[in-house]
C-alpha positions, -999 to +999 in steps of 0.1 A: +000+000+000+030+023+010+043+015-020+020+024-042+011+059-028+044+067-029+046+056-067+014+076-075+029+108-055+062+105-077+048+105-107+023+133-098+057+154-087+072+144-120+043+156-136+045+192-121+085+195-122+088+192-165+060+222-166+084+251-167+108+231-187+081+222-214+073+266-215+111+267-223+113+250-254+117+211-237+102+182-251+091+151-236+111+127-251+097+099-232+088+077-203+111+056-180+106+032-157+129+028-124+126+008-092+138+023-061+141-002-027+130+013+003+131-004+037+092-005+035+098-022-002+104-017-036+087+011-051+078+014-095+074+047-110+072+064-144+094+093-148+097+113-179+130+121-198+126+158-216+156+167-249+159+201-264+178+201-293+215+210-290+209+199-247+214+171-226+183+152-218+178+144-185+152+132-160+140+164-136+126+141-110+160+123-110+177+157-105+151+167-079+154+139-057+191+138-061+190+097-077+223+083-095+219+069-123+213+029-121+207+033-082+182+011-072+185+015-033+175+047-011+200+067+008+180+056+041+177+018+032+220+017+022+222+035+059+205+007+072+222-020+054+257-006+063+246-006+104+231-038+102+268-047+083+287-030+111+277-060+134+276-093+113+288-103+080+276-095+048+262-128+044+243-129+078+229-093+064+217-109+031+201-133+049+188-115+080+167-088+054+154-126+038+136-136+067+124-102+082+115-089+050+106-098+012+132-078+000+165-100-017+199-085-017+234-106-023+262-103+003+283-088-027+252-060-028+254-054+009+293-051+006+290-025-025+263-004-003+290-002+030+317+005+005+293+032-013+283+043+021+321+045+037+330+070+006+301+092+010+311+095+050+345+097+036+339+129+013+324+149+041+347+141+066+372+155+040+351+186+031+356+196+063+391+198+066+393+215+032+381+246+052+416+245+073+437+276+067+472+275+054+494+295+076+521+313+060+550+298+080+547+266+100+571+260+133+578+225+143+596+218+173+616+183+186+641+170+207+648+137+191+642+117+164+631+078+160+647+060+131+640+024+120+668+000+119+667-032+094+664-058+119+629-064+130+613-043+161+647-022+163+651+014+160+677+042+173+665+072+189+688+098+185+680+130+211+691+166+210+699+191+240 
């Protein structure tokens, strides 16, 4: 049932979002089908791909709702997956979501979502550290230095004043 609202609202959003673009000269080049997986289920829709000669086409309720291309998991149901992947193997995962729910997804799925996941985390953990400042001159301070000999678990400390 939740699916199926949610399919009918979609396509009714689709329907307003290619308005303005059709005023502008776009043309509704045609329909697409695509299959997102919720963890309440798997959700069909019909989205509309617009082309205007010498442009791009592209899909405006793809570019609304932020979806990759070939995606066919939501950002909230990959979250879930990577938790749930944080405890137990991928395996257990793949078969955990078979028994509590009708949705089917490989251990080698569930270990592309974490991965997927991982680099999202990854890219704003960065972001934020983009934001550092450079300082024009940069002081470092020591009073010894460790270096690593070739035999194994030796090293030479060599300290100063």
């Amino acid at each position: 049932m939740t699916s199926t609202i949610l399919s009918d609202r979609l396509e009714a959003l689709d329907k307003e979002l290619i308005q303005p673009y059709l005023s502008e000269g776009w043309v509704i080049d045609r329909r697409e089908e695509r299959q997102l997986t919720f963890t309440f289920g798997t959700v069909v829709f019909k989205r509309r791909r617009l082309r205007k000669s010498g442009e791009k086409s592209f899909l405006p309720l793809d570019n609304a709702l932020g979806l990759a291309p070939r995606e066919h998991f939501s950002p909230g149901f990959k979250e879930k997956i990577s938790e749930l992947a944080t405890g137990m193997t991928f395996r257990q995962v793949s078969k955990t979501l078979d028994l509590l729910t009708d949705i089917s997804v490989s251990h080698q799925t569930v270990h592309r979502m974490t991965q997927d996941v991982a680099e999202q985390i990854a890219q704003i953990r960065l972001s934020g550290l983009q934001t550092l400042k450079k300082p024009k001159v940069l002081y470092i301070e020591g009073d010894g230095v460790w270096v690593g000999c070739q035999e194994k678990h030796k090293h030479l400390e060599f300290k100063r004043g």
